[in-house]
Backbone bond lengths (Angstrom), bond angles and torsions (degrees), N, CA, C in turn:
res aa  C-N    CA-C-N  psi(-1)  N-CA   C-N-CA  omega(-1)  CA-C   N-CA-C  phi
1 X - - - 1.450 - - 1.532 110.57 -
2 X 1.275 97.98 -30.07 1.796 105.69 -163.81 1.757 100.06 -73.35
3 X 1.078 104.59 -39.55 1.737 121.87 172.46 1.331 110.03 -34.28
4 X 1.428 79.08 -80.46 2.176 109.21 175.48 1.529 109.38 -6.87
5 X 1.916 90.72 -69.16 1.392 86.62 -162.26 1.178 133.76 -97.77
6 X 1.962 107.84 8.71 1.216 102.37 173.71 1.518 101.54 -103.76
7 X 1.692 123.34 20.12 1.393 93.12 127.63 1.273 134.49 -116.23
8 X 0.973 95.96 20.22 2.101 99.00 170.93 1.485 102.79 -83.73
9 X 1.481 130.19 -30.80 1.577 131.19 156.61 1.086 145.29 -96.56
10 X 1.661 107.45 46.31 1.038 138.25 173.53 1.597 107.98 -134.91
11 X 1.567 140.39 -1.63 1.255 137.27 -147.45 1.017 139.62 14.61
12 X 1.605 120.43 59.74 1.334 98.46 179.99 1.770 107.70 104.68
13 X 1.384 116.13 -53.29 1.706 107.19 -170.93 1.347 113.41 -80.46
14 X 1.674 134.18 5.32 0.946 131.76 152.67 1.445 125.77 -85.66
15 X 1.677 107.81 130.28 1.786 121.91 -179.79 1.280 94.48 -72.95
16 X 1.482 128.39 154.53 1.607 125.39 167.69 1.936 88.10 -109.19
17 X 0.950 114.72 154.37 1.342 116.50 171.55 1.722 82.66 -141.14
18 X 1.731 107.83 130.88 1.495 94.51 161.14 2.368 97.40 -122.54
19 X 0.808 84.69 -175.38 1.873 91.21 179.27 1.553 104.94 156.80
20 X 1.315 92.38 139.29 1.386 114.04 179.08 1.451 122.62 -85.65
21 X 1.160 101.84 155.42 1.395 117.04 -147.32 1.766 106.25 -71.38
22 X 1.498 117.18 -30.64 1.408 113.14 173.04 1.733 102.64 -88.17
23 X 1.050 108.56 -18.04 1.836 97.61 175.52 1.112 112.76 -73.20
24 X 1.144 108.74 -24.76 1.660 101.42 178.86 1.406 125.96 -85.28
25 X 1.469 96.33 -22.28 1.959 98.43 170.15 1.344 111.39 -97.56
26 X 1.250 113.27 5.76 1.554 113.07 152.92 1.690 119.27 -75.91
27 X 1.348 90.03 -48.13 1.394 94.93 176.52 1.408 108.51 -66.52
28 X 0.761 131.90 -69.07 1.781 137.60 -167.09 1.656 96.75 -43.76
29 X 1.636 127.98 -41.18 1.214 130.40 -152.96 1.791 95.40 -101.79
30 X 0.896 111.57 -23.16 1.862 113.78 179.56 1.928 117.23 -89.88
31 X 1.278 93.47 -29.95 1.634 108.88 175.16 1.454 120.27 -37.23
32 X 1.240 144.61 88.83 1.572 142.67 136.50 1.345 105.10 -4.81
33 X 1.262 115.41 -40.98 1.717 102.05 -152.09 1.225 125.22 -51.68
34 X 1.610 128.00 142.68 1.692 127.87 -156.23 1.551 98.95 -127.50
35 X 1.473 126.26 111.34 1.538 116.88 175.24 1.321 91.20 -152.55
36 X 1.400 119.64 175.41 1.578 128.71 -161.26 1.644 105.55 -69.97
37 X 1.572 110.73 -15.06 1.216 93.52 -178.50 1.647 114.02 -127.39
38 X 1.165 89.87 12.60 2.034 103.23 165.84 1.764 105.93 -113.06
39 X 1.509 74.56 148.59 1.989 84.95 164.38 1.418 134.19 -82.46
40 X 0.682 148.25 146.52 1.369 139.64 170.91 1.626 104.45 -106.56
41 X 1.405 134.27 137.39 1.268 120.84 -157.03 2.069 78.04 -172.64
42 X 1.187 97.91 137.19 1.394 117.97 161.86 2.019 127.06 -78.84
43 X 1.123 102.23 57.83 1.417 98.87 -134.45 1.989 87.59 -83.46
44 X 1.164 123.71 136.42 1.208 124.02 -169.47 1.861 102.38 -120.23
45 X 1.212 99.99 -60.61 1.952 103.95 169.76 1.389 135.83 -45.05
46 X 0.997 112.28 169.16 1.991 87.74 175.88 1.428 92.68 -109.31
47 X 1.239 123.38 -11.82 1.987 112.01 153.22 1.576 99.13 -52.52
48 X 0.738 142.70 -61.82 1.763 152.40 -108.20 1.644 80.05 -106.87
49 X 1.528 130.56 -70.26 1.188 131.47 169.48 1.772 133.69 -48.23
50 X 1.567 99.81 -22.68 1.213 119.01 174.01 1.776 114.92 -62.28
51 X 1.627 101.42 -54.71 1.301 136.05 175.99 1.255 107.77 -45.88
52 X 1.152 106.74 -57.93 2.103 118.45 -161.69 1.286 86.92 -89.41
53 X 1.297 158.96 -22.04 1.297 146.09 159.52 1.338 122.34 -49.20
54 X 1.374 96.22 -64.53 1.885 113.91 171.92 1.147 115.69 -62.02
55 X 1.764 129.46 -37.41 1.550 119.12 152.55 1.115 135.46 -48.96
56 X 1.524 118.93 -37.35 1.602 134.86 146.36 1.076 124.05 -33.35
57 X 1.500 120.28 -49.13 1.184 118.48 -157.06 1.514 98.36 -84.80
58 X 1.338 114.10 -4.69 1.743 104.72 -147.11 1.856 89.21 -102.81
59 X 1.475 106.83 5.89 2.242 116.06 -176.07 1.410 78.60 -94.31
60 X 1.296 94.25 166.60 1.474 125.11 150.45 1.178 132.57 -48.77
61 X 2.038 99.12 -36.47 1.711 110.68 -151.83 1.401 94.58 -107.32
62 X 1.339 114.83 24.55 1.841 112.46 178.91 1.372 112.80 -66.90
63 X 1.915 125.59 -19.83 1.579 122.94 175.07 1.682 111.96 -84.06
64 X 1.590 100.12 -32.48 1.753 104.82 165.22 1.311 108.22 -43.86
65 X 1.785 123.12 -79.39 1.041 156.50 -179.67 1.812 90.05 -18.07
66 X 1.226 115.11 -93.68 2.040 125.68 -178.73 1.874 87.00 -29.73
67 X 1.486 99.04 -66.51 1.878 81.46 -155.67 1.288 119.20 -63.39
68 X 1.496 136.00 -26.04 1.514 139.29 164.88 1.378 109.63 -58.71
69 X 1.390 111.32 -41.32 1.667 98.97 167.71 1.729 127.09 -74.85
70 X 1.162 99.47 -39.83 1.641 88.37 175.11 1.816 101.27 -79.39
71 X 1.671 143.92 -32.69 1.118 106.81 -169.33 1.708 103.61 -121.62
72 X 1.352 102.07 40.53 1.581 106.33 179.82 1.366 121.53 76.79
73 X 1.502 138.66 150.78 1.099 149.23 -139.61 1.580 98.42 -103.91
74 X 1.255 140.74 -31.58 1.511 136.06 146.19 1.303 134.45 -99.85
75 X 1.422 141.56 9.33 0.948 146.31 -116.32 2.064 95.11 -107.50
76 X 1.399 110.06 158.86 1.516 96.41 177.72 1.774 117.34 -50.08
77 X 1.050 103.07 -55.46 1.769 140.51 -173.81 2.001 89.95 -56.15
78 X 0.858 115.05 -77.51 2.172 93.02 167.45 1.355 122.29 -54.24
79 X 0.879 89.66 -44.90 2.349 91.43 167.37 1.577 105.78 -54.75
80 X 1.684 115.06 -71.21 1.682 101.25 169.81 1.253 111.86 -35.13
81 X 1.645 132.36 -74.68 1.205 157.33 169.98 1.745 101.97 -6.37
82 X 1.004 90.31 -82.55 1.455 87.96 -177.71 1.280 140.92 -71.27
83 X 1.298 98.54 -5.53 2.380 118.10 176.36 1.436 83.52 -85.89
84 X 1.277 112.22 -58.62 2.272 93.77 171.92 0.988 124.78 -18.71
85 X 1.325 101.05 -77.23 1.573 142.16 -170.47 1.581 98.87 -38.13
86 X 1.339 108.49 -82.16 1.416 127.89 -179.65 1.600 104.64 -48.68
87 X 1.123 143.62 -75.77 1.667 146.81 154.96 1.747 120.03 -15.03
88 X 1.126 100.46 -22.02 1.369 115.75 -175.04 1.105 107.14 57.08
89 X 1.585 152.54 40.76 1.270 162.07 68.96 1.339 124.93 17.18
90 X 1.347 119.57 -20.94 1.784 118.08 167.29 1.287 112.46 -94.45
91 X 0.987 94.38 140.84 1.954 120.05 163.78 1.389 99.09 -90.89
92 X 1.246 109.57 144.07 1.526 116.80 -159.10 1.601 91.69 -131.43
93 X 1.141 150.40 96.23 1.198 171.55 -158.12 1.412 111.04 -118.34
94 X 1.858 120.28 77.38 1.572 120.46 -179.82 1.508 101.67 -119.11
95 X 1.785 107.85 122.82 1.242 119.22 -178.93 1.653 126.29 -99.75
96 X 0.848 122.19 178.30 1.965 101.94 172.31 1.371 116.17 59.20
97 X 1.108 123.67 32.43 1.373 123.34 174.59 1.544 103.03 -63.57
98 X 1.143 144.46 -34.21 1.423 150.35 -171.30 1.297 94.78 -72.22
99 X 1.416 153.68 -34.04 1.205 145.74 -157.10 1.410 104.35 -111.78
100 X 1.496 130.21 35.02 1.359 152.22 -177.05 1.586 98.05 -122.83
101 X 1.686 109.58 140.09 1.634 106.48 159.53 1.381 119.41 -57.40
102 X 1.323 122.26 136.11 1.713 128.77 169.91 1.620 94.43 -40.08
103 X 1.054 149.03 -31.02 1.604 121.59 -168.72 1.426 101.55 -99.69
104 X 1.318 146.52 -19.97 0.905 146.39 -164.09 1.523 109.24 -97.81
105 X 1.879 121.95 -29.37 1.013 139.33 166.27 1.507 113.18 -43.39
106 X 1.378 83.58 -60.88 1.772 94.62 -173.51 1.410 107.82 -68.47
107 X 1.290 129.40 -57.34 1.533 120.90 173.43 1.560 121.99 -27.82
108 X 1.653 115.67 -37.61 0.846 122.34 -132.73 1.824 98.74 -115.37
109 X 1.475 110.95 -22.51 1.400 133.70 143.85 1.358 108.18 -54.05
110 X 1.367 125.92 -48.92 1.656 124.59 -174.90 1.634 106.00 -72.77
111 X 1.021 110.37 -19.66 1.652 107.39 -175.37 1.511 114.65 -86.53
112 X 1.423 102.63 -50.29 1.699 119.06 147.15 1.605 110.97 -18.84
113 X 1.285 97.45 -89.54 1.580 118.77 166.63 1.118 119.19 6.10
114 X 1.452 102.16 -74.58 1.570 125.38 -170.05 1.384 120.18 -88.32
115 X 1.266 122.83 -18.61 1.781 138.56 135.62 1.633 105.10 -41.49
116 X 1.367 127.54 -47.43 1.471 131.09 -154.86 1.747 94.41 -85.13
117 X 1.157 107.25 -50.20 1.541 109.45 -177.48 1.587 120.18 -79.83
118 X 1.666 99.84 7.43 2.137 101.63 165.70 1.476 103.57 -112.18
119 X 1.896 110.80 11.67 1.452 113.15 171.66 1.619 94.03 92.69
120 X 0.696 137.93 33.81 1.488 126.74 153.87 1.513 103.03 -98.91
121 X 2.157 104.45 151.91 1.460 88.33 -150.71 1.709 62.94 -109.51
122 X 1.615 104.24 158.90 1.210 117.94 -173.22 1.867 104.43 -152.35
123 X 1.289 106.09 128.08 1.473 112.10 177.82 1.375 108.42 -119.81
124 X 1.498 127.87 122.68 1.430 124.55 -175.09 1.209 119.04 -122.94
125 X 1.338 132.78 112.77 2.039 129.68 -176.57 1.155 96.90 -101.09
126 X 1.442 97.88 174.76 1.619 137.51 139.65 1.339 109.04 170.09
127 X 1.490 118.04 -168.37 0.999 119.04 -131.23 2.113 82.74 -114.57
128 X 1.314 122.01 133.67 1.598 128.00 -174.34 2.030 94.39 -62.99
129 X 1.265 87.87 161.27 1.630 89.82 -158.08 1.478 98.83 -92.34
């Protein structure tokens, strides 16, 4: 509901982005992607993947990072994606937080967090344990 209406009172200039809460630390934690402020790391373990996730999460560019990997590194749809992003124009819609490991949850709430407090509007569920 809370979604709903902040985009029906906004007209229109809000992006909704929704994604779930383990897709996204897959993505962030599976990503190749190489830029001055991501790692690039061969990560094969699920320590090794665990690691480069939670280092991810701890940049700025950990929502870049998910969207270049799921819609490609130039593509129209990351260019929209990211003038949102950057504009603070996205609704950030992450579901399933309960179906995330407790350490990765919390990291991943703190990264949220700190998205929420540069004004990005961010709504996060799941289900109480």
């Amino acid at each position: 509901h809370l979604a709903m209406e902040s985009l029906q009172t906004h007209e229109g200039d809000v992006v909704s982005f929704s994604v779930g809460a383990p897709e996204l630390l897959l993505g962030v934690g599976f990503s190749t992607t190489t830029s001055d402020t991501t790692k690039h790391c061969k990560a094969t373990t699920d320590q090794e993947i665990t690691e480069l996730c939670r280092w991810r999460l701890a940049s700025a560019d950990f929502m870049m990072i998910y969207i270049r990997t799921m819609y490609g590194p130039e593509t129209l749809t990351t260019k929209f994606l990211r003038q949102a992003l950057h504009s603070r124009r996205m609704l950030i819609l992450v579901d399933r937080l309960e179906a995330c490991p407790d350490n990765l949850a919390v990291d991943l709430l703190k990264a949220l967090g700190r998205m929420a407090s540069a004004g990005h509007r961010i709504v996060v569920t799941g289900r109480p344990p």
